[in-house]
N, C-alpha and C positions, 0 to 999 in steps of 0.2 A: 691592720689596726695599730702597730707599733712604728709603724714608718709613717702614719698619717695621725696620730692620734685626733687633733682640734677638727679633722672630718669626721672622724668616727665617735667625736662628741657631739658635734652640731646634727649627725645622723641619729644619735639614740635621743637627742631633744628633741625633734624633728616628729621620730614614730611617741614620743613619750606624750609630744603634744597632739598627734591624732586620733591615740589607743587610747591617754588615759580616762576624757571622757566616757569612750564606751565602757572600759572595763569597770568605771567609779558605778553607770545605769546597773552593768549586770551584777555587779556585788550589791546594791540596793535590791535588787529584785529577791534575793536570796535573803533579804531580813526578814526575821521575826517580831521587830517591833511593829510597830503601828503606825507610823508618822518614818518618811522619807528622813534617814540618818547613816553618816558615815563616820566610822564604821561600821558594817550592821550589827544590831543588835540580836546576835545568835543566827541563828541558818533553820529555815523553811521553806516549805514550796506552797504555801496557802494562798501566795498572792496569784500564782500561777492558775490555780482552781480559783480562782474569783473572777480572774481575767475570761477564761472559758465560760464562765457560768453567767455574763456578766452580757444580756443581752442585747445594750446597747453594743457594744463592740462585736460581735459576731455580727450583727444585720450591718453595721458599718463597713465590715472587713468583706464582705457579699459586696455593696456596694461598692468600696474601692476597685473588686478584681472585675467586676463587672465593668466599671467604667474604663479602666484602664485597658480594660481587653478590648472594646469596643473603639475606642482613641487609638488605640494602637493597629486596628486593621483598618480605618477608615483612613489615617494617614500615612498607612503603607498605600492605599490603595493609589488615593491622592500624590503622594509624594512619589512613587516608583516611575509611575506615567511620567511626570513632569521632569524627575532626575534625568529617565532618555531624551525628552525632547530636548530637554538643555545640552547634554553631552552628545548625541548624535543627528539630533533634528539641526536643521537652516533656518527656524525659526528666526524671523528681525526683530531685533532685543532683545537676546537672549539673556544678556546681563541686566538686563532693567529688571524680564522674570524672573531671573535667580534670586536677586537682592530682595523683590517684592515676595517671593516664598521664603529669605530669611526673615523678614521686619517683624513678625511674629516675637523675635526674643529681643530685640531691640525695642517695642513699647512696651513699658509698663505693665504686670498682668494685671494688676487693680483698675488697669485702663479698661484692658480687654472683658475683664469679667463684665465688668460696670457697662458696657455697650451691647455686651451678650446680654444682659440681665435687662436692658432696656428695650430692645431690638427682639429679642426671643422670647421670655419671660412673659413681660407684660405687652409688649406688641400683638406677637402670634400666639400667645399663651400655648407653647411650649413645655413639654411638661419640667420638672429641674434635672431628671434623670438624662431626656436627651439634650441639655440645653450644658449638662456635665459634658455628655458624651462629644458634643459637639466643639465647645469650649478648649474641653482636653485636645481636640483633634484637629486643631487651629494652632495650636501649642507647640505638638508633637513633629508636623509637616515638615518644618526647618530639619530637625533631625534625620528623619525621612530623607527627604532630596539629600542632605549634604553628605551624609554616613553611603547612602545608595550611591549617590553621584560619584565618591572618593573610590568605589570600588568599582563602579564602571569605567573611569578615567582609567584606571590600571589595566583594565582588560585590551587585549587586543580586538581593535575591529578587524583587521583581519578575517578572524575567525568566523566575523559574522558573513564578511563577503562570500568566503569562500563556501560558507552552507548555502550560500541564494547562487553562485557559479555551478553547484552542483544539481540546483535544482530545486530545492525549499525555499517554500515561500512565506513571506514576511512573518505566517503565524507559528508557522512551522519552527524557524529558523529561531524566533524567540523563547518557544519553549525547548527548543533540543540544544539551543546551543546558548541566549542570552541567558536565559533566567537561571542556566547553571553556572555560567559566572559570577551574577549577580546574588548567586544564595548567600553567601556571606556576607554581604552587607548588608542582604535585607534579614538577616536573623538578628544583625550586630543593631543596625539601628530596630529593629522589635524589641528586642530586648533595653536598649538606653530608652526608649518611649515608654515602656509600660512602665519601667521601675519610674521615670521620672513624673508619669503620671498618676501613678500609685500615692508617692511621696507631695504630690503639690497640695499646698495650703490657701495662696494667697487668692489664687481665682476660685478654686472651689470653697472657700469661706464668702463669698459672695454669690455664687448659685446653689447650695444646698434648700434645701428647703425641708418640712416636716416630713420624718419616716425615711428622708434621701440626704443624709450624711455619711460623707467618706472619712475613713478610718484616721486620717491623719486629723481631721478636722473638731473629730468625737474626741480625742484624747487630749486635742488644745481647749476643747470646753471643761472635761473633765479635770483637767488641772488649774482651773481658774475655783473650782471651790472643794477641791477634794487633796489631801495633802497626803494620799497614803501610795506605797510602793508601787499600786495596782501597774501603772502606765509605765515603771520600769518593766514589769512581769511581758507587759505587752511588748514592750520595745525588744526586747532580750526575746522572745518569741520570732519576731520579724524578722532578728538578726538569726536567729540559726536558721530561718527559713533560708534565707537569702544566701548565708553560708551553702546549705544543703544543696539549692540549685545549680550553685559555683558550682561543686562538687562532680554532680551529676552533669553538669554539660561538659566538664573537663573531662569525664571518665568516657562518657559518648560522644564528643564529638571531638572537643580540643579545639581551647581559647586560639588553638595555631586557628583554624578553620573557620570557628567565628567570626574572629577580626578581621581575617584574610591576610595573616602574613604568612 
């Protein structure tokens, strides 16, 4: 700090500008007035029992984990296949298929939603829960292949030859010896898919429909006519959930094994 200070100032503006938002939400959640104010006015936890109590958001936060869960194994299922066939298949094009499994985060999701909604929705009439599920899971695939495929490239094939020279065969060889290479990546992109499909706005404010809103989407209505701490309470909620899970994967497994380094 003293041989470098102008770093170790640009470093505490740096955390000052990414924490202090969240910490300005959780001191809001913690007021006792009435109306979203900083500083709070005194310390309470009533907004935190409103938010629980508060049953648009629980059937919301149902539906988020629900669809995120569902997004999230459909495009493992999708993307894991496709990340081997690009990394180890002789498929012709194999870069045409890659690029066309990333173009997902390259259009627009107000494109995307808006052609699900057209195409799904009112085509096949769809219901909006799987037209989420599906949506999110068109989304999420890019992650999938690229996060799977980054930690397949690392692996040795090698390893795979030599399980089929000893005599396993191709389904064999995949679960005894691929798919334990591959665990780490496919926990690492499960995990960036669900949080990213938990958190999305832009497409699922376009396929929600009555009784089937996701949590993030219930809280952007809720602050368009309601001006009280409730949606810090909530937010400060998500955050220690999310804290918590850190937590717990670090203590069981270790961010070293997830990410695969």
């Amino acid at each position: 700090m003293r041989r470098r200070p102008l770093l170790t100032a640009l470093c505490a503006l740096a955390y000052l500008f990414m924490l202090g938002p969240i910490l300005l939400v959780v001191a809001v959640a913690f007021s006792g007035g009435d109306t979203i104010h900083f500083p709070p006015e005194g310390l309470s936890l009533k907004w935190f029992g409103k938010a629980l109590s508060q049953h648009s958001f629980t059937s919301a936060l149902g539906t988020s984990v629900l669809v995120a869960t569902g997004a999230t194994l459909l495009a493992l299922l999708v993307g894991v296949p496709l990340a081997l066939a690009v990394q180890r298949g002789r498929l012709p094009g194999r870069r045409v298929i890659e690029a066309l499994c990333l173009s997902p985060i390259v259009v627009p999701e107000l494109v995307v939603g808006l052609a699900l909604y057209q195409q799904l929705m009112v085509g096949l009439r769809v219901t909006a829960l799987g037209t989420l599920m599906i949506g999110h899971a068109v989304l999420l695939i890019p992650y999938a292949v690229r996060v799977t495929g980054a930690s397949l490239a690392m692996a040795d094939p090698m390893l795979e030859e030599a399980a089929r020279g000893l005599g396993a065969g191709p389904v064999t060889a995949f679960f005894r010896v691929t798919l334990p290479v591959l665990a780490p990546g496919i926990l690492s992109a499960g995990l960036l898919s669900f949080i990213t499909s938990f958190n999305n706005v832009p497409l699922s404010l376009l396929l929600t429909g009555p009784g089937t809103t996701t949590l993030p989407v219930e809280m952007l209505h809720y602050v368009e006519f309601s001006f009280d701490p409730v949606v810090a309470a909530v937010s400060t909620l998500l955050l220690a959930l999310t804290v918590a899970v850190a937590v717990v994967t670090e203590r069981l497994i270790g961010f070293n094994k997830v990410f695969g380094r």
